[in-house]
N, C-alpha and C positions, 0 to 999 in steps of 0.2 A: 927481844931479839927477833928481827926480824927474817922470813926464810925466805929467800927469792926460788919461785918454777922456772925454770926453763923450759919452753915448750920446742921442740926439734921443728924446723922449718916440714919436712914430711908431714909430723902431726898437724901440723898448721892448717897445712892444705887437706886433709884427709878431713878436720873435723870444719872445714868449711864446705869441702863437698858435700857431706852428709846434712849440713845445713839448708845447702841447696835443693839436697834431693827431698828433703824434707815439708821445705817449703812450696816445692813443685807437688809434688800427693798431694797436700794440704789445697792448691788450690785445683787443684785436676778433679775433686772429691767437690770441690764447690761447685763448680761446674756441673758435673753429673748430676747433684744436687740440684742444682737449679733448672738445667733441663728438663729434667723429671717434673718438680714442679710446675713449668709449664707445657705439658703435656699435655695435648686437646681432652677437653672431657669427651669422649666417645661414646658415652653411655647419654650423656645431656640431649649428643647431637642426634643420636639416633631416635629420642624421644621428640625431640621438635620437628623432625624428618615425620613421625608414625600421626603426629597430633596435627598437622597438615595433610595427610593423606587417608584419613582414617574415615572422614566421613564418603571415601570415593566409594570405599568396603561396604559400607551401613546396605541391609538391605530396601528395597521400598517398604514406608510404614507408614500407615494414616494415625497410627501412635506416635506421640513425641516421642525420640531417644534420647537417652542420656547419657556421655560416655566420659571413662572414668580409666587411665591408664596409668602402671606404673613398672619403672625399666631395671631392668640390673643390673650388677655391675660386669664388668669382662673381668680376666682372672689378672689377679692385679700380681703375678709371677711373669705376664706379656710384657715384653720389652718392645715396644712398635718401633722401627726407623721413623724418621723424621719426613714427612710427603707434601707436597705443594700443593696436591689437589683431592683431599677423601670426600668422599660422598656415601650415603646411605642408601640404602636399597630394600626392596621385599624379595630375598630368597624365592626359585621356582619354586610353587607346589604349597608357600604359604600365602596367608590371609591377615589381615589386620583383624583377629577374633582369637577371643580365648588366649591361651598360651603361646604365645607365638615367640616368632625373632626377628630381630634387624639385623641385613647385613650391614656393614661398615669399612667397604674398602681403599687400599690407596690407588687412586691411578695416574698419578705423576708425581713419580719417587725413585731414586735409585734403586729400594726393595718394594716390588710390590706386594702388600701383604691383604689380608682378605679374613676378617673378625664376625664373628655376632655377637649382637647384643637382646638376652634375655628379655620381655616384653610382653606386662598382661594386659587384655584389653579388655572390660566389661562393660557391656551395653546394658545399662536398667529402662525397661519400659514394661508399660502393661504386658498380660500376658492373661490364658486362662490355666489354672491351676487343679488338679484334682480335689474336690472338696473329701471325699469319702471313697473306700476302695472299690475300683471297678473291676468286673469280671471278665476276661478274655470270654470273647462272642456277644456281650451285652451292648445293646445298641447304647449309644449315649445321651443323656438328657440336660436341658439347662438345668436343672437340680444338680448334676454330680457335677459342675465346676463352678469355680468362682473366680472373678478377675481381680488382680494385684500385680503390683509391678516384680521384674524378677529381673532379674540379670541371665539376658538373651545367649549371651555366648559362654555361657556356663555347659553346652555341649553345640557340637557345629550343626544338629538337625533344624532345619528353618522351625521358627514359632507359628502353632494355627493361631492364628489373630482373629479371623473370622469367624464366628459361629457359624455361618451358614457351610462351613468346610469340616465340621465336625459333630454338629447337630442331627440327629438319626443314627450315625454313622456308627461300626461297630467296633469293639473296641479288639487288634489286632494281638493284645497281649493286656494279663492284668496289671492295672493300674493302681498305682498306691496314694496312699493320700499327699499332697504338696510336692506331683509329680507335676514338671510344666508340659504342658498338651502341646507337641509335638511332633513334624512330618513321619509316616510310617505308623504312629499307635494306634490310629485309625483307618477302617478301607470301607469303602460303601457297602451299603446292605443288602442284601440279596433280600428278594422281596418277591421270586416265584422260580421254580424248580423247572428244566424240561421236562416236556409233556403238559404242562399246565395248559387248561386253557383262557386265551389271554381274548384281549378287544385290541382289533390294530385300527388305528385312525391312520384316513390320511389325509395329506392335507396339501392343496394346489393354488393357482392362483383365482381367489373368488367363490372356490368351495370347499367341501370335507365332507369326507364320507367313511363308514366304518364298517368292519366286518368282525366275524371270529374266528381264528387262529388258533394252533396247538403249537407252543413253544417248544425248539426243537435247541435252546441251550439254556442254564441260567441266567436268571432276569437281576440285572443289579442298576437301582436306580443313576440315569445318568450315563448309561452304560449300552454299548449293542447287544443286542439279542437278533439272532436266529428265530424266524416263524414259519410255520407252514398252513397257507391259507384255503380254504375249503376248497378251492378248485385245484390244489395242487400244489401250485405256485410256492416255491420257497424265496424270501426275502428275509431282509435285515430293517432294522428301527431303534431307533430309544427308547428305553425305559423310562417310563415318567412315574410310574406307579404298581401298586401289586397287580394291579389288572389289565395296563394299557403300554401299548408301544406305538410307539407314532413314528411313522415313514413319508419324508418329503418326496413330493412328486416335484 
């Protein structure tokens, strides 16, 4: 036996409304979906943005560099509007070194909005290295380093690359071993005391002539010094050595 429903014209319509609306979320939710999906990678573009501009950063080096970047993600709880025109940028006050960031903003969008993106940058190249611990005030020798390559922007102080910018030189703080030599841990050597008595050269066009002088400040190779010369006369010169200061006529 069979039982016929009667459905009431009202339920009729109520349970096709709900049909409707059902089917509208379902594709409203697809959407969303999919928008999202194609969502610019903002993290990508900031990396291809730093990896064209990165060698502008490099400082000069008669070392090969080698450079090796990698970016992070933005906080993927950002919802970005949608913009016609983003572009990347370097934030004031940053550098393409070390731990950095990209900025990443819109500028032609109904919202403008203004992101960063995470961003490490390591430069590997030669470098000189502490071989053994050196002592605050000990001049330095080609014995206490050794050269290998390191990763330069491991901190933002320039690398000594030259030896001749580090060699004699003293050491501004102790140094530990597999420290990279580095602007500031070394300052030139003082190499005579005032009062000392020094030899001043001097030197014109086509002759040189020399006398001796009482050093009237300390003498740091490379450096002015104050002299006061047998007749009186005080003057200035460079330090060449523990004994001599040479003044251009």
């Amino acid at each position: 036996m069979r039982t016929l429903i009667q459905i009431r014209p009202q339920h009729m319509r109520w349970l096709l409304l709900r049909g409707l609306l059902v089917a509208a979320a379902v594709l409203l939710l697809g959407k969303i979906a999919h928008a999202q999906s194609q969502e610019p990678d903002y993290a990508a573009m900031a990396l291809k943005w730093a990896r064209s501009n990165v060698n502008a950063s490099l400082p000069e080096s008669a070392t090969p560099l080698r450079v090796d970047m990698t970016v992070g993600a933005l906080d993927s709880r950002l919802r970005l509007a949608p913009c016609g025109n983003v572009e990347a940028y370097l934030p004031p006050g940053s550098r393409l070194w070390g731990h950095t960031r990209v900025g990443v903003r819109c500028v032609d969008g109904v919202s403008r909005w203004n992101v960063s993106v995470p961003l490490t940058v390591k430069v590997f190249g030669n470098a000189w290295v502490v071989r053994g611990q050196v002592m605050a005030g000990a001049a330095l020798a080609q014995s206490d380093l050794v050269q290998t390559e390191v990763d330069w922007a491991e901190d933002s102080s320039p690398v000594l690359i030259d030896a001749a910018l580090w060699l004699g030189q003293t050491a501004t703080r102790q140094l530990m071993t597999g420290q990279v030599l580095r602007q500031g841990m070394v300052r030139p050597t003082q190499v005579f005391q005032a009062g000392t008595q020094v030899r001043v050269v001097a030197e014109g066009a086509g002759f040189q002539i020399s006398s001796d002088a009482q050093a009237l400040s300390a003498g740091v190779v490379g450096q002015t010094a104050r002299v006061r010369m047998d007749n009186g006369r005080v003057t200035s010169g460079t330090v060449l050595d523990a004994r001599t200061v040479k003044i251009e006529l």
